[in-house]
Each structure stands twice: as C-alpha cells, then as structure tokens.
N, C-alpha and C positions, 0 to 999 in steps of 0.2 A: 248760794253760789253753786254752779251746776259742776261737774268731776272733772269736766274736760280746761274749764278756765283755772279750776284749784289744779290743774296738772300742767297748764299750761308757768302759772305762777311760782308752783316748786321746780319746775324745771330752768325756767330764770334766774329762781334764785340759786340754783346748781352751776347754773353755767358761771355766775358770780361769784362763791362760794370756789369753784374748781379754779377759776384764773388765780384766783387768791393764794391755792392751796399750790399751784403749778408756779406761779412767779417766787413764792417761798421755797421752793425748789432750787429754782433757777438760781434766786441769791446763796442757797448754799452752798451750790457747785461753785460755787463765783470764788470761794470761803477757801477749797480743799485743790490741794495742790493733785497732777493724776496718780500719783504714788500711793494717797490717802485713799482715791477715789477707788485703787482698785484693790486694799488690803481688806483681808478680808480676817473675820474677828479670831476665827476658829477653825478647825477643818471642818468641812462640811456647811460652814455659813455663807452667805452670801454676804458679797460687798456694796457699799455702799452704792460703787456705779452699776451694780448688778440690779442694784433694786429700783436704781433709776429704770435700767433696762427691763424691768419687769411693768414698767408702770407702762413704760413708752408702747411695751409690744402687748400687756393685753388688753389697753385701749381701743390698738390701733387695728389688732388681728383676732380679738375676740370682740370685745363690746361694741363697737363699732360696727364692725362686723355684723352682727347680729342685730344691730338698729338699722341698716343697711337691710338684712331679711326681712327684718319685721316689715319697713316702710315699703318692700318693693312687693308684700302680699306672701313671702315665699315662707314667711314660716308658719308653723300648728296652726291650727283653728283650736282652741282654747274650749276644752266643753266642759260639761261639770263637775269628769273626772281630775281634770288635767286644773291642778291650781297650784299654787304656791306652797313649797312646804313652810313646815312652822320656822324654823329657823331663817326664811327667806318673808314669813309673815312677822316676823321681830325683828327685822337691822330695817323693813320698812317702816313699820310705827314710828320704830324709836329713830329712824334719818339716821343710824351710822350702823359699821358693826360693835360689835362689843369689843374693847377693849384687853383683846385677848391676843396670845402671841399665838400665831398659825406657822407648824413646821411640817416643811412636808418633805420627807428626805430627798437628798438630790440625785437629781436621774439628766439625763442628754435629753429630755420631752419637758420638763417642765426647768430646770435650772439655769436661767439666761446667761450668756456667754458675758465675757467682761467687754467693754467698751475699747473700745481701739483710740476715743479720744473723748476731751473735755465737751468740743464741740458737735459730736455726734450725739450728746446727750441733750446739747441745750435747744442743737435743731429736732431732734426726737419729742423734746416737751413743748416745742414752736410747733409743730407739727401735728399734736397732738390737741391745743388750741385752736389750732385754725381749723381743724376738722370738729372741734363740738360746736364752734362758732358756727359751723358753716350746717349742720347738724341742726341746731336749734328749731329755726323756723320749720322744718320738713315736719318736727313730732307733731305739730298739729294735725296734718292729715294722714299721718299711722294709724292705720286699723286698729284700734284697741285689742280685737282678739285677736291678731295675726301674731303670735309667742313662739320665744325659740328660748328652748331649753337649758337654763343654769344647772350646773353639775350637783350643786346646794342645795340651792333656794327654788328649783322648780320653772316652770313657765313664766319667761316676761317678754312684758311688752317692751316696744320701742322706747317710752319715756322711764320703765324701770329700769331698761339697761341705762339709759342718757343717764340719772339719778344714782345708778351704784358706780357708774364710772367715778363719779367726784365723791363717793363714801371711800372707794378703795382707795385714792388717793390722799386724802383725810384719815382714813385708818393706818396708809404707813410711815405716817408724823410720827405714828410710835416708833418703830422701827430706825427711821434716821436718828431720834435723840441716841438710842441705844447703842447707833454703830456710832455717833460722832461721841461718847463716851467710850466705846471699843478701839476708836483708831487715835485718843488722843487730843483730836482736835481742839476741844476745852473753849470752842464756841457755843454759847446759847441761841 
C-alpha cells in the first residue's frame, strides 16, 4: 500500500474516530446544567466549558487553520533540516498523546474565556464537524511537503494536523472525567 492511500485511510478513520469523540461531548454537555459547566475545580484551573472552548478554538483558529496553509501551498517547504521533533515523532506512532496531564499557567493569550452559553458550545462542536467533514476530501491533494509549524512536535503537514485534531480531542477525555469528578456531577 503506497503512503498517500495509508494516509488517506488513517485520516478516515480520524474523521470517524473525532465524530465519535465530538458527539461524546455533545452528550455531556447535554448531562451538566451551565452553573457546572462553568465551575471551575480550583483557582487557576479551567472549567469544564472552558475546555470545551479550548477544543472549539484551537480547532477552528489553529489546526484548521494551518491545514488551510498547508493545502493553499502557503506554508514551509519541509527539507531535511526541518522534521518532526521526537516528541511529535511519538504521539504519531503511538496515534495519541500520552496520557499525561499538561498545565500550562493561565495567561489572557492562551486561557479561554468561559462560554456565555450551553448553546454556543454545542454549535462551536457543530461547527467544528462540519469543517473536518468538509476538510476531508481536500487532504488528498495537500502537498505533502508544504508544513506549518507545531510549537512541539515540529513541521506538519495537512493530514498531520487533520490527525492531531482528533488526538487532542481524544487526549481531553482525560481531563472531562477529572473535572466531572471536580464539579460533582457523579456521571460516568
């Protein structure tokens, strides 16, 4: 099987994989009234609707974003300097990240504001579907080497951003059991 059909096929199964993981969303919010959605565990932590709002925006204004460069030719040309660091060579093997809790203090540039409502989160994750739907078919004619840089993991392309989109999302399952044991809820 030649790298672009094995890329075409994991990116399928991402886009399945991410509805999956984005409707398991949806049914939580469904779960928590907006009082729970917006308390938050501790000083300094993020709330449950906060983290929604993290999903929604660096989807929509980073990864996207940058599969958008990729596909229209505008970013790197990839040469033999410019690869993937190790850490961005290990959550791809292994298909996720590691299972590790990532804190990163909060600041006005990276700590999403709270949600003004229940409904701005579920059209934020509607929103967020219909653009990897819409997203899918285009990875196939993304220049492999046209890469726009993760702050982490290094240069990627088009289909490795489409791919970490549904890992970061997958990765903050941790995270929701954590705050719906923080705020009470005592939903599984």
């Amino acid at each position: 099987m030649n790298k672009n059909m094995n890329m075409n096929m994991k990116t399928t199964e991402a886009l399945q994989q991410f509805e999956k993981t984005a409707h398991h969303y949806l049914m939580e919010l469904d779960i928590f009234s907006m009082e729970q959605l917006l308390r938050q565990p501790a000083e300094g932590e993020w709330s449950l609707g906060q983290m929604v709002q993290h999903l929604i925006q660096s989807a929509l204004y980073m990864q996207l974003r940058n599969i958008d460069q990729c596909l229209a030719g505008n970013g790197e040309a990839a040469g033999n300097e410019a690869e993937m660091t190790p850490d961005g060579k290990a959550i791809f093997a292994g298909g996720s990240f590691p299972p590790v809790r990532v804190h990163v203090p909060p600041s006005p540039q990276y700590t999403p504001v709270q949600p003004e409502s229940k409904e701005q989160l579920i059209q934020g994750l509607h929103t967020v579907m219909d653009r990897m739907r819409e997203t899918l078919p285009k990875l196939a004619q993304a220049p492999e080497h046209s890469t726009v840089p993760h702050p982490r993991f290094g240069p990627l392309n088009a289909a490795e951003w489409y791919l970490l989109i549904e890992m970061h999302y997958r990765h903050h399952l941790l995270q929701l059991d954590r705050l719906k044991d923080a705020i009470g809820a005592g939903v599984q």
